[in-house]
C-alpha positions as CSV (number, residue, x, y, z in Angstrom):
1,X,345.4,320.4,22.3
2,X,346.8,317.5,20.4
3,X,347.1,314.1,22.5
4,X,349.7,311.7,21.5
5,X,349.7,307.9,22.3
6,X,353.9,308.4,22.7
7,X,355.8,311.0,23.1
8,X,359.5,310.6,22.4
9,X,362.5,313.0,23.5
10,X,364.8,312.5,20.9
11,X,365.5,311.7,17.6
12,X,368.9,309.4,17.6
13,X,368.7,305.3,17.0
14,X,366.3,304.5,20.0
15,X,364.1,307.2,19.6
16,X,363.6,307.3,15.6
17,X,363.2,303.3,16.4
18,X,360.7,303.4,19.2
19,X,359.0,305.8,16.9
20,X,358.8,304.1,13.9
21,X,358.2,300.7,15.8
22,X,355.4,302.5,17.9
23,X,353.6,304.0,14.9
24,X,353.8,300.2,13.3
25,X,351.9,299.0,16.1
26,X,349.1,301.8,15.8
27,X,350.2,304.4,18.4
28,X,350.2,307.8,17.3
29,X,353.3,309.0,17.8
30,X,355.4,312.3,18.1
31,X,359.2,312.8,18.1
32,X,361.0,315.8,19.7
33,X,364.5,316.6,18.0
34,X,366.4,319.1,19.0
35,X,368.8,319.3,16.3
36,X,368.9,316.7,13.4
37,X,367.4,313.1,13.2
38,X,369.8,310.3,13.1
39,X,371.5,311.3,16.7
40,X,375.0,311.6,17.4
41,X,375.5,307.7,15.7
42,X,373.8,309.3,12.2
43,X,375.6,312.8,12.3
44,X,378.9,312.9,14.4
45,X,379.6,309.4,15.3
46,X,379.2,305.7,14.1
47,X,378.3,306.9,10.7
48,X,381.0,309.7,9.5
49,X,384.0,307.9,11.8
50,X,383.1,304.8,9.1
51,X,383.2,306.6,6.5
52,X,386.6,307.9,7.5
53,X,388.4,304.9,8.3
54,X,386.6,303.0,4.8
55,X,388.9,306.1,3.2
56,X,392.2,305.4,5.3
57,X,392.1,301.5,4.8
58,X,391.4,302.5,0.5
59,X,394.2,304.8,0.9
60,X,396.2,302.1,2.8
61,X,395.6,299.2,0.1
62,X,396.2,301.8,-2.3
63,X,399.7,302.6,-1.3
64,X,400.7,298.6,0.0
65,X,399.1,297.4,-3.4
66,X,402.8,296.5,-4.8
67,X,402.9,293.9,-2.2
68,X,399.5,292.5,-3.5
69,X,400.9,292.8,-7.5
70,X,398.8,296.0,-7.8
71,X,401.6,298.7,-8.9
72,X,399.7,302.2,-7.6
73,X,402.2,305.3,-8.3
74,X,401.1,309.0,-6.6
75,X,398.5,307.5,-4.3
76,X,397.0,311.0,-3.0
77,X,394.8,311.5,0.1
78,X,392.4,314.1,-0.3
79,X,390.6,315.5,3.1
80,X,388.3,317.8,1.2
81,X,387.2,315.1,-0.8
82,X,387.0,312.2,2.2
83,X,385.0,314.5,4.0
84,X,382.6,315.7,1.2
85,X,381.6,312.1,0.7
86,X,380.8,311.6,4.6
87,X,378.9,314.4,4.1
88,X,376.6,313.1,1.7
89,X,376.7,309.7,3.0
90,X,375.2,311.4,6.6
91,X,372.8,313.2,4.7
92,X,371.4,310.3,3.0
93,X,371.0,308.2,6.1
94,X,369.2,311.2,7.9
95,X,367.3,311.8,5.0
96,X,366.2,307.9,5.0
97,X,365.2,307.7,8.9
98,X,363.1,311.3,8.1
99,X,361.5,308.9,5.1
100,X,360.6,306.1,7.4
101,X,358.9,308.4,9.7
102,X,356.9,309.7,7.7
103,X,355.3,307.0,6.0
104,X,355.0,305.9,9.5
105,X,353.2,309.0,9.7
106,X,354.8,309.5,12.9
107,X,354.9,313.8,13.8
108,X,358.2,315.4,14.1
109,X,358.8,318.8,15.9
110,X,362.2,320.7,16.0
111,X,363.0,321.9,19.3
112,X,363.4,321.5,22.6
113,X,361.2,319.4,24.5
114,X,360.8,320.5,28.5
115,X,358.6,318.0,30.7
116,X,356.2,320.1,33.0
117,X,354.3,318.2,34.3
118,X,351.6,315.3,34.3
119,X,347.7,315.8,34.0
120,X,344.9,313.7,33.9
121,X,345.4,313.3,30.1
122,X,349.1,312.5,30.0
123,X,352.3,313.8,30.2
124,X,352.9,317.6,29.3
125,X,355.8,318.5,27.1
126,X,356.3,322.3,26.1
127,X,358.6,323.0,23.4
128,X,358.7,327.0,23.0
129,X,355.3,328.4,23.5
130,X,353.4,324.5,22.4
131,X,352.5,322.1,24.7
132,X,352.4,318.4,23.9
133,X,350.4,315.7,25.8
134,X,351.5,312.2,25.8
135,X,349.7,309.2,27.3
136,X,353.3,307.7,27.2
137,X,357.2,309.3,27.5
138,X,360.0,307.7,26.1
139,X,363.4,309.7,27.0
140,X,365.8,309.2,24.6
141,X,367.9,312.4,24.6
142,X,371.4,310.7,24.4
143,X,374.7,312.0,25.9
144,X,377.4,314.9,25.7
145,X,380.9,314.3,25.9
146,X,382.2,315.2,29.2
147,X,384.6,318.0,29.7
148,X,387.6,317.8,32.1
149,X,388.5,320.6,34.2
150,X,391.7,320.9,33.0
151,X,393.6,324.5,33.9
152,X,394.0,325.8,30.4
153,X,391.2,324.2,28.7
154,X,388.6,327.3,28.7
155,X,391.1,329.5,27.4
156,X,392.4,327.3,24.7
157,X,389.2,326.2,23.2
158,X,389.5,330.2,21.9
159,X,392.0,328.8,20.0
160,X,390.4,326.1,18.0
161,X,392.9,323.8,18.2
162,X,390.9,321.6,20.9
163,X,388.6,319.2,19.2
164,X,385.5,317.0,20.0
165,X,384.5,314.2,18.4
166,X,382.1,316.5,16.5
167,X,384.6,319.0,15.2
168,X,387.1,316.5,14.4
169,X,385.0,315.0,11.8
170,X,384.6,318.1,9.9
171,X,388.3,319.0,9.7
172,X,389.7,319.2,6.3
173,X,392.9,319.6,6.7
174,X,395.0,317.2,8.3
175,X,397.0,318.5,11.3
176,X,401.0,317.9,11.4
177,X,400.6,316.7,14.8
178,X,397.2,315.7,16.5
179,X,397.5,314.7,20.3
180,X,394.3,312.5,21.6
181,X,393.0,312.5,25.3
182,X,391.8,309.9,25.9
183,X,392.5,305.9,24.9
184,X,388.9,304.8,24.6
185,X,386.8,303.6,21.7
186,X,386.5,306.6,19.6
187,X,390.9,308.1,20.4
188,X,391.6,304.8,19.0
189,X,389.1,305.2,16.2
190,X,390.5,308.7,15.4
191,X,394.6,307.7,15.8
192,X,393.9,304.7,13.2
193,X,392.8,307.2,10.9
194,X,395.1,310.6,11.4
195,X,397.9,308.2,11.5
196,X,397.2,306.4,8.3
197,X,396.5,309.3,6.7
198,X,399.6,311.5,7.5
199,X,399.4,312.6,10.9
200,X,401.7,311.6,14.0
201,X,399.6,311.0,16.3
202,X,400.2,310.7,20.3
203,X,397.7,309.1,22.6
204,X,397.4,310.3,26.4
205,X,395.6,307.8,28.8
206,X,394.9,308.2,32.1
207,X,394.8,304.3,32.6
208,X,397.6,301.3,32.5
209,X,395.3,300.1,29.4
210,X,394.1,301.3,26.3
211,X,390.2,300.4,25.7
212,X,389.2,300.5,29.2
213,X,387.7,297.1,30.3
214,X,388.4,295.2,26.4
215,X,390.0,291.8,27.3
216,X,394.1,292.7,27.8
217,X,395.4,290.2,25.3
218,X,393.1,291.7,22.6
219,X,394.4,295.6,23.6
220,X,398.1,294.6,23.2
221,X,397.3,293.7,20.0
222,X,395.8,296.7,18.9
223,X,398.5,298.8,20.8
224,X,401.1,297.2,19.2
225,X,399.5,297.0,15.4
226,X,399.1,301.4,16.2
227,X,402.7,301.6,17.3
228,X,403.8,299.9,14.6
229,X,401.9,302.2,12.2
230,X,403.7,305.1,14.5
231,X,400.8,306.1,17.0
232,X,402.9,307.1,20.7
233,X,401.0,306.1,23.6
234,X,401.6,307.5,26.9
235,X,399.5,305.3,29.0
236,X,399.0,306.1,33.2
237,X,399.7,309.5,32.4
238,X,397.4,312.6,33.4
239,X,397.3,315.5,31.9
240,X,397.5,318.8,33.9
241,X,396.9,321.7,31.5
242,X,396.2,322.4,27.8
243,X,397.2,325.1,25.9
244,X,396.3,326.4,22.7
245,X,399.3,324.4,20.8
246,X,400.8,322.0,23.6
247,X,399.8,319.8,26.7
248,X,401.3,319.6,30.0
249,X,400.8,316.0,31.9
250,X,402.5,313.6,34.3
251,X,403.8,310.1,34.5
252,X,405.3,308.8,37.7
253,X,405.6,312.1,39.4
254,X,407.9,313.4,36.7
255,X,406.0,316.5,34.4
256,X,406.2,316.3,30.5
257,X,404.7,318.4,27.7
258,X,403.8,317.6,24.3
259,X,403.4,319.7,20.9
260,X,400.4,320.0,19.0
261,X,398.9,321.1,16.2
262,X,394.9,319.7,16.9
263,X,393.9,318.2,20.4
264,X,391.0,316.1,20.6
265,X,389.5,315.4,23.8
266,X,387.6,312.0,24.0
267,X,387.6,310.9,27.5
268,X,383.8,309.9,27.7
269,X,380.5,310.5,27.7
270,X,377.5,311.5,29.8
271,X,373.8,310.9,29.9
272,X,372.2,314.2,28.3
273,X,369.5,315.0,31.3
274,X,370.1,318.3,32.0
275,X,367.0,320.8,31.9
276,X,364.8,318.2,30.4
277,X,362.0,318.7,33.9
278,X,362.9,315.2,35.1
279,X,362.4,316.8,37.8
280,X,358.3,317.6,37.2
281,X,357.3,314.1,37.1
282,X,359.6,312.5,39.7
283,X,362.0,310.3,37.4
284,X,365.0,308.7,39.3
285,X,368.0,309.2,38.3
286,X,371.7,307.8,39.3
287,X,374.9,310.0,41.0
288,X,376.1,310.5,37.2
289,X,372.5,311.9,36.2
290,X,371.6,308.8,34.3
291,X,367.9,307.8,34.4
292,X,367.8,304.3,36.3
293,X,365.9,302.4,34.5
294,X,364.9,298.2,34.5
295,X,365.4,295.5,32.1
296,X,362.3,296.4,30.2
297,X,363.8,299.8,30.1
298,X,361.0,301.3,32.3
299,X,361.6,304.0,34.8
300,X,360.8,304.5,38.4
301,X,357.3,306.5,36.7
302,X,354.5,304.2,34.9
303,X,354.9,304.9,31.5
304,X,357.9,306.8,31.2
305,X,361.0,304.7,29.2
306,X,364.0,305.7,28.7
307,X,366.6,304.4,25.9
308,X,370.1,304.9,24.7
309,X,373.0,306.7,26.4
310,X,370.4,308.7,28.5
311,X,370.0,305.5,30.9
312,X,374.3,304.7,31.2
313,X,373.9,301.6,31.0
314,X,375.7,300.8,27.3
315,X,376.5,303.4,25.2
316,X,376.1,302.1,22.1
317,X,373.8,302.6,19.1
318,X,372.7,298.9,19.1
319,X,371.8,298.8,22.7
320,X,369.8,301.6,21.8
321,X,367.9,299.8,19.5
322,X,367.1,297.1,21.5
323,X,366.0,298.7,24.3
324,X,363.5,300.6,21.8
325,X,361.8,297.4,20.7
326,X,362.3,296.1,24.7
327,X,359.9,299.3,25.8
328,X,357.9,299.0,22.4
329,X,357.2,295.4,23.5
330,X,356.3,296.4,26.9
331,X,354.0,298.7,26.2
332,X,352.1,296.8,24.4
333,X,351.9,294.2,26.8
334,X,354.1,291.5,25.3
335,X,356.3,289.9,27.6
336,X,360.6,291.0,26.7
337,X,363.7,292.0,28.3
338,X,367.2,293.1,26.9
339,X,370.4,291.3,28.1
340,X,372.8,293.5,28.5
341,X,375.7,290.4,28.8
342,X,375.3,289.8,25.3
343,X,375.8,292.9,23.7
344,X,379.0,293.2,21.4
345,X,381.4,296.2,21.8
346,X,383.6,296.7,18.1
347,X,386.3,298.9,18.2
348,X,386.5,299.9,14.7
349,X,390.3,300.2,14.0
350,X,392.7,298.7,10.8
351,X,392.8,295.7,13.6
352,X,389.6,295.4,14.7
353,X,388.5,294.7,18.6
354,X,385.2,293.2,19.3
355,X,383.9,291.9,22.3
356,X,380.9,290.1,23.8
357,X,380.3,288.6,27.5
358,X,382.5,288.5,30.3
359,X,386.0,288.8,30.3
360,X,388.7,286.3,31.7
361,X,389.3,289.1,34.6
362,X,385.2,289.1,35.2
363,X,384.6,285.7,35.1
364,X,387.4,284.9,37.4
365,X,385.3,287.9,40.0
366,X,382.1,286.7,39.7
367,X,383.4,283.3,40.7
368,X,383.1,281.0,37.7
369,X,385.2,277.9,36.8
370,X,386.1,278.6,33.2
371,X,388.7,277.9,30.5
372,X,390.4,279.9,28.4
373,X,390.5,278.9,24.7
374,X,392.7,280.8,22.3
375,X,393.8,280.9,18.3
376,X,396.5,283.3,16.8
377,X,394.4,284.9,13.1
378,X,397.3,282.8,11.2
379,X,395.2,280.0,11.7
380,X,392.9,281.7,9.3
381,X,393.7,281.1,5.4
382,X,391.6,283.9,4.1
383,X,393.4,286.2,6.9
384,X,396.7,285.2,5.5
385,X,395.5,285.8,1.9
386,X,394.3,289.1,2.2
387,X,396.7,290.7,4.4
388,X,400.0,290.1,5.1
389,X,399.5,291.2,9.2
390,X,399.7,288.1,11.5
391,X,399.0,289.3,14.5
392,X,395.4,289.0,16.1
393,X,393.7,286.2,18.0
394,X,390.1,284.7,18.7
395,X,389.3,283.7,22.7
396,X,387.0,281.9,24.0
397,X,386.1,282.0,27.8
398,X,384.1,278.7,28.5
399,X,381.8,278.1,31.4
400,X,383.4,274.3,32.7
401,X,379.9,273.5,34.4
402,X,377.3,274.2,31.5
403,X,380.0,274.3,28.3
404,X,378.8,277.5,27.3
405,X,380.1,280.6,26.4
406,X,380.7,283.0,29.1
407,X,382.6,285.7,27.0
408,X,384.1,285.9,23.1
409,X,387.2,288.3,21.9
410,X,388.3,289.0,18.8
411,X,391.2,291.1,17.3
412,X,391.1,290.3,13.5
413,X,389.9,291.6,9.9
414,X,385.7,291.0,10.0
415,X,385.6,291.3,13.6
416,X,383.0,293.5,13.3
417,X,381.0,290.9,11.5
418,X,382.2,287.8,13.3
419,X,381.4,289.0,16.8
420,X,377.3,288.0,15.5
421,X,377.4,284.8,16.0
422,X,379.4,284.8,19.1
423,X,376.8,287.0,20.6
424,X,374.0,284.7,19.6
425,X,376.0,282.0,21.3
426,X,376.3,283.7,24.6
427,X,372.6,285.0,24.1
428,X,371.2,281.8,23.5
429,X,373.3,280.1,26.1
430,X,374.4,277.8,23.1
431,X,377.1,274.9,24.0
432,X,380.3,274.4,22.5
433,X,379.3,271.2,21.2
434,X,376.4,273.0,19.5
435,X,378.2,276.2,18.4
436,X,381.4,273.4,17.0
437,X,378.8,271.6,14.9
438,X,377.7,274.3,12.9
439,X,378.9,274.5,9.6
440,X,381.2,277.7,8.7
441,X,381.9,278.4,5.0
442,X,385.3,278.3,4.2
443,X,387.4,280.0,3.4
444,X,386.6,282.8,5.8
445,X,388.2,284.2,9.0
446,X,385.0,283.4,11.0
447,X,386.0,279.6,10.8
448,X,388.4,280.0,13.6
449,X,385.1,279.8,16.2
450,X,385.1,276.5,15.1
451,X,388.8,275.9,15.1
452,X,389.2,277.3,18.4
453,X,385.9,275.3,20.0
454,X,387.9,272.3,18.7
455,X,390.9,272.6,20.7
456,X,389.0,271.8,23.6
C-alpha cells in the first residue's frame, strides 16, 4: 500500500495548484479527478465563456468597424467554428496543467475518491476496489449548480431545451430565443454573448437587482448597456414552472409566460460534498453542506484542508488558488492567511463589472465613516478613443479615519485588468495619498484611480 504525503480530492484550480505547489516543496503527492483536470474554470466555465465572449466582441468590432473607418461587408458569425476553437483552446490548457503535474511528478488517478476512514498511517481514500493512504487531505471537489424545484422542470429537461452552464457552451446553433434564470455572474455572461451574436435574449431574476450584492450604481450600468443591446430583464420576478418551450413566472401577483427556444438555468451554485465519507473522519460542515473551514483553510480535522467552491466561502477560481498556497504554506509550517475582503469579483460582459472590498451599502452596516468618490469612463481618453460607449464609472469607497480603501468598482473596458491594483490597495491597506502618487501610464483607462483619488 502506497502512502502519500497529500492526498488531494480534486483536480480543478486549487487542487491541480496545491498539487503542483505541494510536490515543489517535496511532498509526494496524489490527485483524485473524477472527470477531467482543469475543473469546471478549465472545462465548462471561466475558460470556454472567455473564449465565447473574445468571439462576440470580434464579431461586434467587426460589424461597428464603419464607425472606426474599417468598411467590413458580410460579417458572418459562425457557431461551429466559435465553438471548435474553445474546444481546442480547453484542451490545450487541460493538456498544460496534466504537463505541470507531471514533471512535478505528482500521481493522478481517474475516479472517484470516497474517504473511509483514518488509520494510524493516514487517511484512507478508496477509489473502486484501491485504497489510498494520505498523511494529509486536501478537499477540493468544487461545486454543482443547484437545481430549483420548479413544477415542470423534470419533465422538460426530456426535452433538451433546458440548459446548464455546461450544455450551453457546447451548443452550436444559436437559439431564436434563449430565456436565462437567473441574473447572476454567469446569465449576464451568457445574455452578452447570445445577444451579440443573434439571439433575443430575456433575463428572469428573482431579485430587485441584477448581480446580486455588485455595488447598484455599477449594475445599472451594465443593465442599461444589455438593454440597449436588446437583452429584456424581468427583475423581482419568480418563475413558477418550465416547460419544454415556454416559462411560466410572476411579478407582483400578476402570472406571465414567456417563449423559448433554449432555457438556461443559472441560479447558483453549491459545494460538491455529497458522498465524499466526510462523514468517516468527522469533518464539519455548514447548513448548505459547505466544509467550514479557517483562514488558513484548515478544517475542524488536523490535516484535512479544504479549497475552492467546496468551502462556500468565494466561488471563484482565484480564491481557489490562494487558498491552495494558504494550506500549502500551512502545512509546511510557514506562517499565512487569505483575506477574503480583498478578493476581486469581474463580471465579464461587453461592459465589464469588477469589484473589490466593501460596498457603499456594507460599509455604511458595518459602521464606517466613509466617502464616496466617483468618475464617469469619459474622463478616460483612451476609453473615448477606442469606443464610442460613454457610459461606465470608477468608485472609490474611502475609509475618512485611516484614508484607505475600503471598497473599489469599476464598470469600464479593462476592468478586468484594472481591478489589480485596486485590490493590492485594499490588500495592503495602502492610502490614498500613497495609491495617488503612483505613476499611471497614459494614455490608459486605469489612470482614472488616480483621477478619481484626486478629487478628494
Amino acid at each position: 500500500m502506497e502512502i502519500f504525503d497529500l492526498i488531494v480530492i480534486g483536480g480543478g484550480p486549487g487542487g491541480y495548484h496545491a498539487a503542483e505547489r505541494a510536490a515543489h516543496s517535496g511532498y509526494h503527492t496524489l490527485v483524485i479527478e473524477k472527470e477531467k483536470l482543469g475543473g469546471v474554470c478549465l472545462n465548462e466555465g471561466c475558460i470556454p465563456s472567455k473564449a465565447f465572449l473574445n468571439s462576440a466582441k470580434v464579431y461586434d468590432h467587426a460589424f461597428k468597424g464603419g464607425a472606426y473607418g474599417v468598411s467590413t461587408e458580410n460579417v458572418v458569425f459562425d457557431q461551429k467554428l466559435v465553438l471548435k476553437r474553445k474546444d481546442r483552446v480547453v484542451r490545450r490548457l487541460v493538456a498544460g496543467v496534466a504537463q505541470q503535474l507531471k514533471q512535478r511528478q505528482v500521481t493522478v488517478v481517474k475516479g472517484v475518491g470516497i474517504i473511509t476512514g483514518k488509520s494510524k498511517e493516514g487517511f484512507q481514500v478508496q477509489i473502486d476496489q484501491t485504497e489510498y493512504v494520505g498523511k494529509r487531505l486536501l478537499i477540493a471537489t468544487g461545486s454543482t449548480p443547484i437545481i430549483p424545484p420548479i413544477e415542470g422542470l423534470k419533465e422538460a429537461n426530456a426535452s433538451g431545451n433546458i440548459l446548464s452552464s455546461r450544455e450551453i457552451l457546447d451548443l452550436d446553433s444559436i437559439p431564436a430565443k434563449l430565456t436565462i434564470v437567473g441574473g447572476g455572474i454567469i446569465g449576464l455572461e451568457m445574455a452578452a454573448y447570445f445577444q451579440t451574436v443573434g439571439s433575443q435574449v430575456t433575463v428572469v431574476e428573482m431579485l430587485p437587482k441584477i448581480a446580486g450584492n455588485t455595488d447598484s450604481d455599477l449594475t445599472d450600468v451594465l443593465q442599461k448597456s444589455l438593454e440597449k443591446k436588446g437583452v429584456n430583464f424581468f427583475l423581482s420576478s419568480k418563475v413558477t414552472r418550465i416547460d419544454a418551450q415556454q416559462l411560466t413566472y410572476v411579478k407582483a401577483d400578476q402570472e406571465y409566460v414567456l417563449v423559448h427556444d433554449k432555457l438556461l438555468l443559472s441560479i447558483g451554485r453549491r459545494p460538491a460534498t455529497d458522498h465524499l465519507g466526510l462523514e468517516n473522519i468527522g469533518v464539519e460542515m455548514a447548513k448548505n453542506k459547505a466544509i467550514i473551514t479557517d483562514l488558513q483553510s484548515r478544517t475542524n480535522i488536523a490535516n484535512v484542508y479544504a479549497v475552492g467552491d467546496v468551502n462556500g466561502k468565494s466561488m471563484l477560481a482565484h480564491t481557489a488558488y490562494r487558498e491552495a498556497e494558504v494550506a500549502i504554506n500551512t502545512m509546511l509550517g510557514e506562517k499565512d492567511s487569505i483575506h477574503y475582503d480583498a478578493i476581486p469579483a469581474v463580471v465579464y460582459t461587453t461592459q465589464e463589472l469588477a469589484t473589490v472590498g466593501l460596498t457603499e451599502i456594507e460599509a455604511k452596516a458595518k459602521g464606517f465613516e466613509y466617502q464616496v468618490l466617483s468618475l464617469p469612463v469619459a474622463y478616460s481618453g483612451r476609453h473615448l478613443a477606442e469606443t464610442d460607449d460613454a457610459n461606465g464609472l470608477i468608485k472609490l469607497i474611502v475609509d475618512k479615519k485611516s484614508n484607505t480603501l475600503l471598497g473599489a468598482h469599476l464598470a469600464m473596458q479593462y476592468a478586468s485588468e484594472i481591478i489589480l491594483t485596486l485590490s493590492m490597495a485594499v490588500d495592503l491597506k495602502l492610502t490614498v495619498k500613497t495609491l495617488s502618487r503612483l505613476v499611471y501610464p497614459h494614455p490608459t483607462v486605469g489612470e482614472l484611480i488616480k483621477d478619481t483619488l484626486l478629487s478628494l
